[in-house]
ZADO-1210 file (C-alpha; in nm, 4 decimals, padded with zeros to 6 digits):
<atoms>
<atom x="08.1298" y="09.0304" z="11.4507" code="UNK" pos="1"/>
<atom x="07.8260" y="09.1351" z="11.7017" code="UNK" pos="2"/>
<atom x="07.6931" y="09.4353" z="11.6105" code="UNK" pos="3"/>
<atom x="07.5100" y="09.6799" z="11.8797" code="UNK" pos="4"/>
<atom x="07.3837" y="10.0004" z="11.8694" code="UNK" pos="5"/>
<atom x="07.5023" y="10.2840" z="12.0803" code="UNK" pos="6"/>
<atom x="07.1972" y="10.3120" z="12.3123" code="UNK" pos="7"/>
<atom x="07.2281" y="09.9236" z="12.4344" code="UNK" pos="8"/>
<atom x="07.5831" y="09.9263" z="12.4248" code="UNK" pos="9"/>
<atom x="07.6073" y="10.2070" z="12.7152" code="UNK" pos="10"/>
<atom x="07.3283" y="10.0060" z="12.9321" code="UNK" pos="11"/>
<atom x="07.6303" y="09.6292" z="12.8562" code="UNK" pos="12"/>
<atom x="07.9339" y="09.8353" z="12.8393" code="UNK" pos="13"/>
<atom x="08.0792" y="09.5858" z="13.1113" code="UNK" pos="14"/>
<atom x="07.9595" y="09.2716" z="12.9179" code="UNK" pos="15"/>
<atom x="08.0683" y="09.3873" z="12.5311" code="UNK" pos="16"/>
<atom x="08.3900" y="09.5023" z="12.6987" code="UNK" pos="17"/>
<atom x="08.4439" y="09.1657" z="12.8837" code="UNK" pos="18"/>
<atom x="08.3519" y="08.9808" z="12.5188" code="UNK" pos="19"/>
<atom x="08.5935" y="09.2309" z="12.3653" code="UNK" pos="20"/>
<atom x="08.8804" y="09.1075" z="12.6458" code="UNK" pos="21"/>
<atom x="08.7827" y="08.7377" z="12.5429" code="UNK" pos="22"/>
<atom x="08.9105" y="08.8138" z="12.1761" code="UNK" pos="23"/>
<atom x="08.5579" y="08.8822" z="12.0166" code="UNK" pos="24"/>
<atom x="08.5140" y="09.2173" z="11.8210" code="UNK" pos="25"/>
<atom x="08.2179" y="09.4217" z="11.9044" code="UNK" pos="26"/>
<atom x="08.0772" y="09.6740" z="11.6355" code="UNK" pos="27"/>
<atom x="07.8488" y="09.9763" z="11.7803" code="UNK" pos="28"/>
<atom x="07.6771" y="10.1900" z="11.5516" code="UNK" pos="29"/>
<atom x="07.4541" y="10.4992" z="11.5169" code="UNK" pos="30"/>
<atom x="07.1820" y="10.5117" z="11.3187" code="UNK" pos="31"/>
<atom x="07.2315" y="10.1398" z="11.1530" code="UNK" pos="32"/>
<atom x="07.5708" y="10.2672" z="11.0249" code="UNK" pos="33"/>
<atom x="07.9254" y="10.1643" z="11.1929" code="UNK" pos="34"/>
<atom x="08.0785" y="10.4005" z="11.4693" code="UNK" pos="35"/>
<atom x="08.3371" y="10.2181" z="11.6402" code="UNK" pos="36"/>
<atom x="08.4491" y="09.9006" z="11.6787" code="UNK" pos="37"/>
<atom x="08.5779" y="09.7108" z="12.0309" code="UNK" pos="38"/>
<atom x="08.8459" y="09.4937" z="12.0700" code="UNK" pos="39"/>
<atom x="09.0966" y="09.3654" z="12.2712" code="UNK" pos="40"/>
<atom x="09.4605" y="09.5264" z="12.2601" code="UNK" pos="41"/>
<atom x="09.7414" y="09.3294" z="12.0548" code="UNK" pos="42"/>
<atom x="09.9178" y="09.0742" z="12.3467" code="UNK" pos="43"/>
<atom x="10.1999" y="09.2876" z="12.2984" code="UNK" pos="44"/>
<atom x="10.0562" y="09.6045" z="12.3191" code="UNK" pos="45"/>
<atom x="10.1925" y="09.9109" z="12.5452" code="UNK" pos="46"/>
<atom x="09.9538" y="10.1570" z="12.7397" code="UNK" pos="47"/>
<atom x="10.2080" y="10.4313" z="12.6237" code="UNK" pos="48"/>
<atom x="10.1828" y="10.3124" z="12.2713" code="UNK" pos="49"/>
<atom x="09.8070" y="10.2968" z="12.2921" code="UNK" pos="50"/>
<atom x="09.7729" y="10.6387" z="12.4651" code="UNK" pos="51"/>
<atom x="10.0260" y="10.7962" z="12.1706" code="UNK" pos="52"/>
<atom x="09.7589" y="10.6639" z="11.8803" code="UNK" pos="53"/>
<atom x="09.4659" y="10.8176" z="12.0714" code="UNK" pos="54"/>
<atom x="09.6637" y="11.1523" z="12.1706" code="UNK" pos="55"/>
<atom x="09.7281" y="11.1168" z="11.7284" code="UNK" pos="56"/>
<atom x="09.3761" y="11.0356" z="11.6526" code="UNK" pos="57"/>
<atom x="09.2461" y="11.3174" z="11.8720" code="UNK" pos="58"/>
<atom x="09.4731" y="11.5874" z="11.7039" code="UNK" pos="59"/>
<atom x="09.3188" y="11.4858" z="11.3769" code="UNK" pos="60"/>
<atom x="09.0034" y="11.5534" z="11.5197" code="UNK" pos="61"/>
<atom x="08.8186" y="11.8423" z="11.4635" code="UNK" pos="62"/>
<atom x="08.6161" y="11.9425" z="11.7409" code="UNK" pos="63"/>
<atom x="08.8567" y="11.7858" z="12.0377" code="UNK" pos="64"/>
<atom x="09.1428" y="11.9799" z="11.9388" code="UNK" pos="65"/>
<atom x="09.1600" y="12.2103" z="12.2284" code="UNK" pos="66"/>
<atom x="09.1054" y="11.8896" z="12.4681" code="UNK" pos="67"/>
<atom x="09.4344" y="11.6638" z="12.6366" code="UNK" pos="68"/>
<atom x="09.3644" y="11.3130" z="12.6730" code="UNK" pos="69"/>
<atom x="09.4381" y="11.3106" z="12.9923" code="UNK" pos="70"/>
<atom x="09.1430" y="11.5792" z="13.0410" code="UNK" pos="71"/>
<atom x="08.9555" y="11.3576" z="12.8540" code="UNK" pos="72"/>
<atom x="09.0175" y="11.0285" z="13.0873" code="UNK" pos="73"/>
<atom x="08.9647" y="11.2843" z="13.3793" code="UNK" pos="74"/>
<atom x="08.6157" y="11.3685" z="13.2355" code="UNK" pos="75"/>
<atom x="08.5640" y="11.0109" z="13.2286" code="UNK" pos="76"/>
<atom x="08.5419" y="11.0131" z="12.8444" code="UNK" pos="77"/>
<atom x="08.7308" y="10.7680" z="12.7656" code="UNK" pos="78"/>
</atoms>
């Protein structure tokens, strides 16, 4: 797994999210520790399926509670 930190990955975001597409998982990190990592979706994956785990992941989240993901995507956050 290729491991980048946050600060590089926003200046590749188009090439780690191309490798990502290509089947290769990407791990960013902050501060040397592990954030996030990027992959590609399951061949079978839905969009609605995919937008249902993040609208579940962002209700567990503490300090996006009050935020939609479509505000979110709007905001160009995600």
């Amino acid at each position: 797994m290729y491991s980048v930190g946050l600060f590089e990955a926003k200046q590749k975001l188009s090439e780690l999210v191309e490798r990502a597409r290509r089947g290769e998982k990407i791990a960013l990190t902050r501060r040397g520790k592990l954030a996030a990592v990027l992959t590609s979706p399951p061949a079978e994956a839905n969009l609605k399926e995919i937008f249902n785990d993040i609208e579940k992941n962002r209700k567990r989240s503490r300090w996006r509670r009050r935020l939609k993901t479509k505000d979110l995507i709007e905001q160009g956050r995600i």
